[in-house]
C-alpha atoms as one frame of an Amber mdcrd trajectory, in Angstrom:
protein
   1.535  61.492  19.814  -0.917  58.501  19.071  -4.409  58.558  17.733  -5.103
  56.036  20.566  -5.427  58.534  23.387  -7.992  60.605  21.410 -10.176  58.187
  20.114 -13.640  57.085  21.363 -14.938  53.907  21.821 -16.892  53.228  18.575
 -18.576  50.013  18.865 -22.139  50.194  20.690 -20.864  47.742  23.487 -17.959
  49.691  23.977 -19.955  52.326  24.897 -22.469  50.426  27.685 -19.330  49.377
  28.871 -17.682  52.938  29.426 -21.471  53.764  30.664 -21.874  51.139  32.958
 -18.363  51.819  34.474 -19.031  55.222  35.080 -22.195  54.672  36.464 -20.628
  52.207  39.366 -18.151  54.374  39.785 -20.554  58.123  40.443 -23.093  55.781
  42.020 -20.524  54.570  44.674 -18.768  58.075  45.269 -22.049  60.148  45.158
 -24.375  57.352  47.506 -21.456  57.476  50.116 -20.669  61.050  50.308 -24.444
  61.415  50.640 -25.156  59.137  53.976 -21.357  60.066  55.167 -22.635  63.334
  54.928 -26.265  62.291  57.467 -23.936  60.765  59.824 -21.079  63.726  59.973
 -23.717  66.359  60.388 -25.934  64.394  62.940 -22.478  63.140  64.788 -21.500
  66.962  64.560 -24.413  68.434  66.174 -25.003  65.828  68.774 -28.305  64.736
  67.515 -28.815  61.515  68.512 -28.625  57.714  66.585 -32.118  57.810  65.310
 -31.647  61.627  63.806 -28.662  60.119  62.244 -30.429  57.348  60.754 -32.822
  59.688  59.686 -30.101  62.069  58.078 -28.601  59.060  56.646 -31.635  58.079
  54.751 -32.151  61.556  53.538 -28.482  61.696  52.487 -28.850  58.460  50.523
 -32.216  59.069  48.903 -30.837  61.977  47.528 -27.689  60.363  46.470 -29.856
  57.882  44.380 -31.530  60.364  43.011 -28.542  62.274  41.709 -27.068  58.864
  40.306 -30.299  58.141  38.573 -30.793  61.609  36.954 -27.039  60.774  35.985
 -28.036  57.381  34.091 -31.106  59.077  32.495 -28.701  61.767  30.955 -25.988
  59.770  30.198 -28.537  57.330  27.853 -30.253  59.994  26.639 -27.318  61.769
  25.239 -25.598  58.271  24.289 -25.148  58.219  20.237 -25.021  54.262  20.363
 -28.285  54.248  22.179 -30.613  56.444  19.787 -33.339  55.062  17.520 -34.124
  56.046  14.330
């Protein structure tokens, strides 16, 4: 078996690339999920367009949320990224 399927990118760029990437990718999974979640429940329950709005906001303010604590661990914890 190769080296090349257990190496990690090395090079700092390499690294905001692999971050960035992931990022789009969680932040378009979790931010979707999140208001798809508002309008199932609300659609579910009969609530009404405006309760689904309302659910859908929720659902999305909490999926940015989750993607931003995401990005503040992922730099935090990024070895390219530290000072000193």
């Amino acid at each position: 078996m190769s080296d090349a399927t257990t190496r990690t990118p090395s090079s700092g760029a390499a690294r905001i690339v692999t971050l960035v990437g992931a990022t789009v990718l969680i932040a378009t999974q979790t931010i979707a999920a999140s208001v798809a979640g508002g309008w199932a429940i609300a659609g579910f329950l009969g609530l009404g367009e405006y309760v689904a709005y309302a659910l859908e906001a929720v659902g999305l303010g909490l999926g940015v949320w989750a993607v931003t604590a995401f990005v503040r661990s992922a730099l935090k914890n990024d070895p390219a990224l530290r000072r000193g």
